[in-house]
C-alpha positions, -999 to 999 in steps of 0.1 A, spaced: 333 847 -365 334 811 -384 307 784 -372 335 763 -371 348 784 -336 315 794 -326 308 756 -320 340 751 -307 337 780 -281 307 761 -274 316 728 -268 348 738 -242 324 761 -226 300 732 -225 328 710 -213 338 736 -184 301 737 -171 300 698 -170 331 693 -151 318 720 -123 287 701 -121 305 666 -120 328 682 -91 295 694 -71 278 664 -79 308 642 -64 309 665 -32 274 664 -23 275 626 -27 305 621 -5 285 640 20 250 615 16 279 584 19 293 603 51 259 610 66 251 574 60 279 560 77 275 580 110 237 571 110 248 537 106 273 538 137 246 558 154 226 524 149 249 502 157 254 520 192 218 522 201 217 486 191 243 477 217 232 500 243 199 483 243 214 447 245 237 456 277 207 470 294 188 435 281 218 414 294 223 436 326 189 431 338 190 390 329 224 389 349 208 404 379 179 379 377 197 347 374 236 356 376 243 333 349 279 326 338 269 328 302 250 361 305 286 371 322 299 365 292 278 380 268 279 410 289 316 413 285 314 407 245 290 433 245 307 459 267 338 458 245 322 461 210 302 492 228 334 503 240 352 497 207 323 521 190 322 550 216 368 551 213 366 558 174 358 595 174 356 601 137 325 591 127 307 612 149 323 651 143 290 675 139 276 700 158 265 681 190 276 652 188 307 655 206 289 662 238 269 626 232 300 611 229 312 622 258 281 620 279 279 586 264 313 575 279 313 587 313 275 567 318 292 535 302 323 536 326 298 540 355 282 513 340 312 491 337 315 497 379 279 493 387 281 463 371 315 452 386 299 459 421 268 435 408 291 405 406 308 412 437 278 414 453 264 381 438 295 366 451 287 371 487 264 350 509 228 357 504 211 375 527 189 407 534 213 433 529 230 418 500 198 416 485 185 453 486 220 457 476 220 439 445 182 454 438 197 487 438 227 486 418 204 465 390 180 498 394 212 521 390 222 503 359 189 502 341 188 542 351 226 543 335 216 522 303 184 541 299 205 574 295 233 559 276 193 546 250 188 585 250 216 598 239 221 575 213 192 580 200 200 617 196 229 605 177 210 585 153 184 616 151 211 639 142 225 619 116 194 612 100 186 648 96 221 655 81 211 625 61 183 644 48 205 674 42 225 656 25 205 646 0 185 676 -3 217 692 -8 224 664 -38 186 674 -56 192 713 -61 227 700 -74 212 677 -104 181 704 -105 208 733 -110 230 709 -134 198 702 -156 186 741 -155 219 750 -164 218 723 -194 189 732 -207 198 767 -210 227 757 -230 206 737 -249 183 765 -258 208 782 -265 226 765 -292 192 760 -308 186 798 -310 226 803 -322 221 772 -349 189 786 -362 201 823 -364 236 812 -375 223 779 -401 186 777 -403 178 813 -414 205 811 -441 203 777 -452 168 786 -456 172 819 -479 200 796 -497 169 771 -504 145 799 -514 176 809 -541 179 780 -554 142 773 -560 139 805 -577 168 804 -600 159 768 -606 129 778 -624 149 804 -643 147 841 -626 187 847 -629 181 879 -613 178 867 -577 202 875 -551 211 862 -517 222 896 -505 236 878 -474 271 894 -460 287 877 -431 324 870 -423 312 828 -423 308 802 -443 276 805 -452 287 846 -462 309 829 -484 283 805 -500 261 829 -507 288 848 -521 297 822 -547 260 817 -553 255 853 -562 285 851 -586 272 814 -602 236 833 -610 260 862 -626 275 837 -649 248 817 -659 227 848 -670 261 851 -692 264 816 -705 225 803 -706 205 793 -736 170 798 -736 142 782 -720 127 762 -751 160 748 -765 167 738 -727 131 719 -724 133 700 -758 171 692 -749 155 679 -718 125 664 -734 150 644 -758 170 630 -729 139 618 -710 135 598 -741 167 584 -745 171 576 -708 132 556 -715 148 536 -740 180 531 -719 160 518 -695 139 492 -717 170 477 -735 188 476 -700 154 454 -685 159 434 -717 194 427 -712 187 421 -675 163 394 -685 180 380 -712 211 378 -681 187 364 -659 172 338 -686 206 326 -694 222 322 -658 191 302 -656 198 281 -680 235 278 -668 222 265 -634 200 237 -646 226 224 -673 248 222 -642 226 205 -620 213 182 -649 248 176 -657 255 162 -621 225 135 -621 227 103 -638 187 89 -639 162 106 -664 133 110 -635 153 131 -615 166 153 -645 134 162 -652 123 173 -615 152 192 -616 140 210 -647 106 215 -635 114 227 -602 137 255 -614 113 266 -638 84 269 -614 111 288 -588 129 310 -610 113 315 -649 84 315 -632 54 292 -645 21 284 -628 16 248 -646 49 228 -658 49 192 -669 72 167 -691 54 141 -712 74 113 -730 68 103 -764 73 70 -786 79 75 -823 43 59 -841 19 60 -805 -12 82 -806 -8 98 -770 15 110 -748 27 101 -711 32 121 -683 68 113 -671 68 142 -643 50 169 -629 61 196 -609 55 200 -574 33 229 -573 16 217 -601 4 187 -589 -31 202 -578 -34 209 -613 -25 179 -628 -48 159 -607 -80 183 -621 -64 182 -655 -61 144 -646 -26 149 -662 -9 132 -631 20 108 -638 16 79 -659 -16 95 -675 -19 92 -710 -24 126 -733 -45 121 -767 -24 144 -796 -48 167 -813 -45 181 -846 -33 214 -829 -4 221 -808 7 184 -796 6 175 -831 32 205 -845 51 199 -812 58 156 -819 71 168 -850 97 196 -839 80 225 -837 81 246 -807 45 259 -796 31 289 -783 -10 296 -777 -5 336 -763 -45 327 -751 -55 294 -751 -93 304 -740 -103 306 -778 -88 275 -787 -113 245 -795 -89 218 -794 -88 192 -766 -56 197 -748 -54 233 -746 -94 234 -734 -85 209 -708 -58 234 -696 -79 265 -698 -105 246 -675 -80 250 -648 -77 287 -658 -46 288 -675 -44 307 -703 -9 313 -720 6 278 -733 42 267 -746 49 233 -757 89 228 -769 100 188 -778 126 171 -766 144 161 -796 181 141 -801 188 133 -838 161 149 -855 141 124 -832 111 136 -808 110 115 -773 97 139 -753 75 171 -751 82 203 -721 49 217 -712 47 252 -694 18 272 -690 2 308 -672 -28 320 -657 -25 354 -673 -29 356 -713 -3 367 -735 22 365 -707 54 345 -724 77 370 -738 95 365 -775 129 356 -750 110 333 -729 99 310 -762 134 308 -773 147 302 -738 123 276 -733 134 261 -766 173 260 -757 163 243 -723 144 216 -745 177 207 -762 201 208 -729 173 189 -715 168 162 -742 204 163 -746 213 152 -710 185 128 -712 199 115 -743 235 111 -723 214 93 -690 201 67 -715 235 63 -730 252 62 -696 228 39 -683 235 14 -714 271 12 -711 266 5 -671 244 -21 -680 278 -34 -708 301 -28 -677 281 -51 -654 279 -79 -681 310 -79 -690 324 -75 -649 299 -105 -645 312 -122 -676 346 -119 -665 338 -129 -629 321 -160 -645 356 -165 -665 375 -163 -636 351 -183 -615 350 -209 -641 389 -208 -645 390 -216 -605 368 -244 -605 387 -262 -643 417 -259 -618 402 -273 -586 390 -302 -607 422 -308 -623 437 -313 -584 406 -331 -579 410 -357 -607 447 -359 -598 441 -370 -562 413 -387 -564 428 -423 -572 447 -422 -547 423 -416 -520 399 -438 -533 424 -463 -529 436 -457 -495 401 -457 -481 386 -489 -503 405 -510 -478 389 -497 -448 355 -495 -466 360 -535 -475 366 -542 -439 339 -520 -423 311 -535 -443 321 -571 -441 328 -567 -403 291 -550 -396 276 -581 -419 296 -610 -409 300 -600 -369 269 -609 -351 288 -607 -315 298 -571 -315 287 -548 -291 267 -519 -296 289 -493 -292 316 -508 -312 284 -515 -337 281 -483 -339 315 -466 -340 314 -489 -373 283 -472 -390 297 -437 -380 328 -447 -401 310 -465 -426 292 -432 -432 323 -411 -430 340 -434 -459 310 -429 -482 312 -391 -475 349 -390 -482 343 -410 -514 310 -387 -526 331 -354 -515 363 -371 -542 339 -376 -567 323 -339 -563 354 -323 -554 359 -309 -596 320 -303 -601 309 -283 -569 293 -259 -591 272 -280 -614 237 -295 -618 229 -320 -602 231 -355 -627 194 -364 -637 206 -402 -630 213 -396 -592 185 -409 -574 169 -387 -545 162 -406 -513 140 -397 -485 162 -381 -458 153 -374 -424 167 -345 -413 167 -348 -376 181 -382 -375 211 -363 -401 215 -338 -379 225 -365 -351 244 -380 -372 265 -347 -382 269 -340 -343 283 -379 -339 309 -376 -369 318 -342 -356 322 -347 -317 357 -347 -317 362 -314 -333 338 -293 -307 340 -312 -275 372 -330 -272 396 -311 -284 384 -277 -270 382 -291 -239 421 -302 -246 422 -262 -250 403 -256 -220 374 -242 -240 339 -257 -234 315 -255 -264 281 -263 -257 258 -280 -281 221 -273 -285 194 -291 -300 163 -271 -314 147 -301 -333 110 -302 -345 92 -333 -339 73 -355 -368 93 -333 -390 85 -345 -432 116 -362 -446 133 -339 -477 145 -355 -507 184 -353 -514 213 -370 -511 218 -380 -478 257 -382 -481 257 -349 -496 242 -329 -469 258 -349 -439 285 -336 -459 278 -296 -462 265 -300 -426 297 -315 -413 318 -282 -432 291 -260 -416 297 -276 -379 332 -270 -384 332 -235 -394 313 -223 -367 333 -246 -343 363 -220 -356 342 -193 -352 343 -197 -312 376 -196 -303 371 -194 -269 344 -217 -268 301 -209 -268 270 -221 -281 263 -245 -316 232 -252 -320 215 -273 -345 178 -267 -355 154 -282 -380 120 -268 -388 95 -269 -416 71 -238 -428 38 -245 -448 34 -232 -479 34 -191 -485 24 -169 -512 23 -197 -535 59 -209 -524 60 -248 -518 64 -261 -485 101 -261 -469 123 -279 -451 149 -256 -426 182 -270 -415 201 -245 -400 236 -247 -381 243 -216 -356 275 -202 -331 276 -172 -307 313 -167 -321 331 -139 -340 302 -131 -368 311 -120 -399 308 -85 -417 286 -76 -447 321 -80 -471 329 -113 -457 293 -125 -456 289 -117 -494 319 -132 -502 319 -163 -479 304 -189 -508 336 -178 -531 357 -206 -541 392 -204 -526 381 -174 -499 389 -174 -466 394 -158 -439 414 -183 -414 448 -180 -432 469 -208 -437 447 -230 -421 418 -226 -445 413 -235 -482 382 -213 -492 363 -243 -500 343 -254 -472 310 -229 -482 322 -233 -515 313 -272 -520 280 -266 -492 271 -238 -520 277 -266 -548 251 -288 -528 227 -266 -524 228 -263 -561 226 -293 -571 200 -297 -550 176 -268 -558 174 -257 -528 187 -223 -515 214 -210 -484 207 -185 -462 232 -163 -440 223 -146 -411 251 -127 -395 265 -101 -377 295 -91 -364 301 -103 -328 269 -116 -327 273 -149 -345 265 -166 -373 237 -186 -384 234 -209 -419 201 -218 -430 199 -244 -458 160 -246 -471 149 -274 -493 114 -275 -507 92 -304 -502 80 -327 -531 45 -327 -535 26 -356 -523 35 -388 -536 66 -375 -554 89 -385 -528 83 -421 -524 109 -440 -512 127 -465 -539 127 -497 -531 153 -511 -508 183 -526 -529 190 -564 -522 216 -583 -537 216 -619 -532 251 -635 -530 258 -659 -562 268 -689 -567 303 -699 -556 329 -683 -583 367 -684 -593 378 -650 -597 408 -637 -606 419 -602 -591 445 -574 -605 461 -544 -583 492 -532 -574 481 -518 -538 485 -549 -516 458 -536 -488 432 -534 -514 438 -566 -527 443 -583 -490 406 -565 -484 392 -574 -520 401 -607 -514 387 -612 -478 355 -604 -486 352 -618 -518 362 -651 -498 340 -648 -467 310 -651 -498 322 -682 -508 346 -676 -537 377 -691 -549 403 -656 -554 434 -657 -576 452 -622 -568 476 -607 -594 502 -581 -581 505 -558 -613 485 -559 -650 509 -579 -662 514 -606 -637 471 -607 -642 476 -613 -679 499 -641 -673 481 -660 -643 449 -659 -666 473 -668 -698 490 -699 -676 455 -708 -658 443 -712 -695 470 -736 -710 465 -759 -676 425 -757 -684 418 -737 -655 390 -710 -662 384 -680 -644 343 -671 -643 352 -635 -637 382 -607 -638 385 -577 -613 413 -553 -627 423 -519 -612 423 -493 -639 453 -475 -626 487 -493 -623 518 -489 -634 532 -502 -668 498 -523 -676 474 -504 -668 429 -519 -666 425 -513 -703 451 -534 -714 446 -559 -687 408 -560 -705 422 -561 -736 441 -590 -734 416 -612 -710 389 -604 -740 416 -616 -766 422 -649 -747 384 -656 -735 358 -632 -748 334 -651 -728 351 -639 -695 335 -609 -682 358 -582 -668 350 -557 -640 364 -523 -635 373 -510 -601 386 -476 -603 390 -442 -581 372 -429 -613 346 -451 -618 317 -421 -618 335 -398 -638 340 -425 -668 307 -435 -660 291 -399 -662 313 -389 -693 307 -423 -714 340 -434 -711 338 -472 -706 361 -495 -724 352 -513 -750 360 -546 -730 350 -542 -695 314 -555 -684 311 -528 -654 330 -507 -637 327 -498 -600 343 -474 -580 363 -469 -551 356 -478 -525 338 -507 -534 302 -517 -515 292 -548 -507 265 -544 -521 274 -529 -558 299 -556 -561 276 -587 -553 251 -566 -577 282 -564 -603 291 -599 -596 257 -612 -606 252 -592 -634 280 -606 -648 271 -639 -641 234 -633 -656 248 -618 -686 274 -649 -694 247 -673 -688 223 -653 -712 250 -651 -738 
């Protein structure tokens, strides 16, 4: 028979014995689940019994309505158990059934009779009455106890039956399965083991060359028919075999060849492995753009993956007598700091190795124990012992020297050298590239800077172009109200002091106007060495500032319905600065309004002023800062905020509000500083450094005495300037001639000379149609050079600052006019006709 059907035959007879076990199993434990639930009705019945005798015996004590009740409850679950016949069908129990009902219906009646009884009036008959039927139905309960608890007896010994019944089951089931298991052991080891074994013993033996073996195995199985063909294989081979001694030398000749297989495979492994190596750190040098990390990229691959117990780059300048240590790798570093090669350390080059290496050539010491020089000793101190040095070198030029090392002598391989030497030129090659790449960054910037500048510049030539445009005709439309304010506060002792100062506040706004015209095309340059720096004080500015700017963050918010609070943080006895005072009411009046637009709906402005001592060597400063709890800015918008022409309110803005505080600053030497965040406000901090002591004096106070009574002839084509002019010029004591025009001035001064009236003095307007200051100077000069001439211009400052007076004007002033300048004008002129 085949093993094939014997284990078959087997496995369905196994299969048969398993199911009849599973079915006797599964019998036996619906008998333990049966069992159970009778001994667990059999429970439940003594249980109740016992509580109706409990609750009959109560009753008949206190003939309660609630033990009534619970009687009731009681007596039909009892019932309920005693009426369901099928739990209870062994041997026996059919008569405790029965006995069990005909004692709980007597019960029921004795119990019945109880409450009847109860009902009727007390008295001694009823008594013994009651007495006895509680003493019948304790008897009755007591019974009804007994036979229930034969009930749960029997049920607990069929219980036990049960599961005995269940134990010779599994016992039988695992004798019967260890029979079968024994007894395919004994059919696989007759019917496998035995032959396999034989099969094994052939093979041994006609391994080592006895062709004459035989199995001598018949059987009708598999294995007959193996042994079979085996038989037959010997018979053939002791047909077709050579002999033993060409077979070993064959043999010994492929061992060889397989040897040397093996060898140039490990070499071509290595090679593979040295050259994916390679591939990985040109790729990862290739993706980094500083030299530094490069060359911890280098290190650390080498140390993981070559490997290398010591591993270091040193940097090299073309003429120097050492090298430096530029990087060293991480699990060298203990090394390095015995070899005190840590970074930055200089190396002396020896006349050995560093010495071939700085000029090209790659180095290898296979043991550097019996070399005398001073590098490699230093090395073999640490108990390294194999060295290779390979340079660094772009354009037959050597920056740079690779240093790898091993404990064990002799231990760098003919492939490792030249590996190590192709890494040196990826290595100084991507080096080579960083340096280059970091170059032309460095060009990019300049140039984007340069063109920034270009751009910048452009901006600015234009604003000042719009600047120079304008700026005669705002001059001129505030020299009126300039005229008037000053000769009112000097002249009108009576007025009150509010109206007093609502005249200084404009007087101050005028002079800002007229410095912001004048600055307006030159934001962005020094500061003029001929301006002259006054002592300001800053808190007193700062009131000032909140004065001039009331309007815009108190009364019309609160037009709005927006409340903006303002807050004062001002140190006391604060040290003036030095500065323009115009100026910085000026870029404090921008910064007011800017944050008064930051708060839309409404918040907190506070101005502060503080000063810091010196630190770190830094001069002592001078803080003026504006704040706002409004909108903030981000970190684009905060670095971007001093641009000319940027802004970020739209329509409403012009971009140059921070641009002209910037141009202050500037000129000033001082330096802005931004704090903001957005939706957590903004605050600007301008800082201006303290003179040292005794620098800052004050300059003597200007006084300009009024001269002597004068006739003076005056030329402009804006009536309102010439009404003013002429007011004040008047109210001093002088005699005024006013010309509408430059021509109608050269023909009053013409026809005033022919009658032998003299003029003492001329003020022209530069700007006017047709006959403009120049000529107008021109032609008084030609009739009386003797006659000074004065200048009053919008662009008084810029001809001033660029040298571009006329040849025949005295002095020029600009608008608006002072007081003061002209009266000093007016008696330099005299001073200078007198002294002619």
């Amino acid at each position: 028979m085949k093993i094939a059907t014997r284990l078959k035959l087997i496995g369905l007879f196994s299969a048969i014995v398993v199911a009849i076990v599973g079915a006797v199993l599964f019998s036996t434990t619906q008998q333990v689940r049966q069992e159970l639930n009778k001994n667990q009705a059999a429970d439940e019945v003594l249980n109740a019994v016992t509580a109706l005798r409990y609750l009959s015996l109560e009753y008949g004590l206190r003939s309660e309505q609630r033990i009534f009740a619970q009687w009731r409850l009681r007596s039909a679950s009892l019932g309920v158990l005693l009426d369901s016949g099928t739990t209870f069908s062994g041997p026996g129990d059919d008569a405790n059934i029965a006995s069990l009902r005909a004692t709980f219906a007597s019960v029921g009646k004795l119990f019945s009779l109880q409450v009847a009884t109860r009902a009727l009036p007390e008295d001694p008959a009823t008594i013994e009455l009651a007495s006895r039927l509680t003493g019948q139905i304790s008897s009755k309960t007591q019974a009804m106890i007994s036979d229930a608890m034969g009930l749960s007896e029997r049920s607990r010994q069929g219980v036990l039956a049960a599961q005995q019944r269940e134990i010779s089951a599994v016992m039988a089931f695992g004798a019967i399965v260890l029979f079968m298991i024994l007894a395919s052991t004994m059919l696989t080891f007759r019917s496998l083991v035995r032959p396999l074994e034989r099969l094994r013993e052939g093979t041994q033996t006609v391994g080592a060359g006895d062709l004459d073996f035989k199995l001598d195995w018949h059987s009708r199985d598999e294995l007959g028919e193996l042994a079979s063909a085996f038989d037959g294989m010997t018979e053939k081979l002791k047909q077709s075999t050579v002999s033993r001694i060409e077979l070993s030398g064959a043999n010994m000749a492929l061992q060889s060849e397989i040897v040397e297989r093996e060898l140039a495979e490990k070499k071509v492994h290595a090679q593979l492995e040295r050259l994916n190596l390679l591939q990985q750190i040109t790729r990862s040098v290739g993706e980094r753009q500083d030299m530094r990390s490069i060359f911890q990229v280098v290190i650390r691959s080498l140390e993981d993956q070559l490997p290398v117990d010591f591993c270091c780059i040193c940097l090299y300048e073309q003429g120097q007598a050492a090298l430096q240590v530029s990087c060293v790798g991480l699990r060298s570093a203990a090394l390095a700091q015995d070899f005190a090669m840590s970074e930055h350390a200089h190396i002396p080059i020896d006349q050995n190795g560093l010495s071939r290496c700085v000029r090209g050539k790659l180095v290898y010491e296979p043991d550097i124990g019996d070399v005398h020089f001073p590098f490699p000793r230093r090395l073999a101190a640490g108990g390294l012992r194999s060295l290779v040095m390979a340079p660094l070198l772009v354009e037959s030029t050597v920056f740079g020297v690779l240093v790898t090392a091993r404990f064990s002598p002799n231990s760098f391989s003919s492939g490792e050298c030249e590996f190590l030497r192709q890494l040196s030129e990826h290595v100084a090659l991507a080096a080579n590239q960083t340096q280059l790449y970091g170059a032309l960054q460095l060009a990019y910037e300049e140039m984007r800077q340069s063109q920034k500048s270009a751009v910048q510049q452009e901006r600015l030539r234009a604003l000042g172009q719009m600047a120079s445009g304008i700026a005669h005709d705002i001059n001129n439309a505030i020299s009126p109200v300039a005229l008037y304010t000053e000769s009112l506060l000097e002249t009108e002792a009576g007025l009150s002091t509010n109206a007093r100062s609502c005249l200084e506040i404009i007087k101050r706004a005028i002079d800002d106007v007229a410095a912001t015209v004048a600055r307006m095309r030159e934001f962005y340059r020094q500061r003029e060495s001929q301006v002259q720096l006054v002592q300001v004080d800053a808190n007193r500015l700062m009131q000032h500032v909140a004065d001039l700017t009331r309007a815009r963050w108190s009364d019309m918010p609160q037009q709005r319905g927006i409340v903006i609070q303002m807050r004062y943080e001002l140190e006391p006895d604060l040290p003036p600065l030095m500065g323009i005072e115009s100026e910085i009411r000026e870029a404090l009046t921008n910064l007011v309004f800017n944050a008064v637009d930051a708060m839309p709906e409404g918040g907190t402005l506070t101005l502060r002023t503080r000063s810091l001592g010196p630190v770190s060597g830094a001069p002592p400063q001078v803080h003026v800062e504006v704040g706002d709890s409004g909108v903030g800015m981000d970190e684009d918008t905060r670095r971007r905020c001093l641009e000319p022409f940027f802004t970020t309110k739209g329509e409403r803005g012009t971009g140059l509000g921070l641009a002209m505080v910037y141009g202050m600053i500037e000129r000033h030497g001082a330096r802005i500083e931004i704090d903001s965040a957005k939706g957590q406000g903004s605050t600007m901090r301008l800082a201006f450094d303290l003179p040292a002591a005794g620098a800052g004096a004050a300059p003597p106070a200007r006084v300009a005495h009024k001269t002597a009574p004068l006739r003076i002839l005056t030329v402009d084509d804006d009536p309102l300037v010439q009404k003013a002019l002429r007011m004040v010029l008047e109210s001093d004591g002088h005699t005024v001639v006013a010309a509408d025009g430059g021509q109608a001035g050269i023909d009053l001064f013409h026809a005033a000379q022919l009658r032998g009236e003299t003029f003492a003095l001329v003020i022209t307007d530069l700007g006017m149609p047709y006959v403009d200051g120049r000529r107008v100077a021109s032609a008084i000069k030609a009739m009386s050079p003797a006659t000074p001439v004065i200048l009053l211009t919008g662009w008084g400052q810029r001809i001033a600052t660029e040298d571009d007076l006329p040849a025949d004007v005295n002095r020029v002033l600009s608008k608006p006019p002072k007081l003061l300048e002209l009266r000093e004008a007016l008696a330099a002129c005299v001073h200078d006709r007198e002294n002619a």
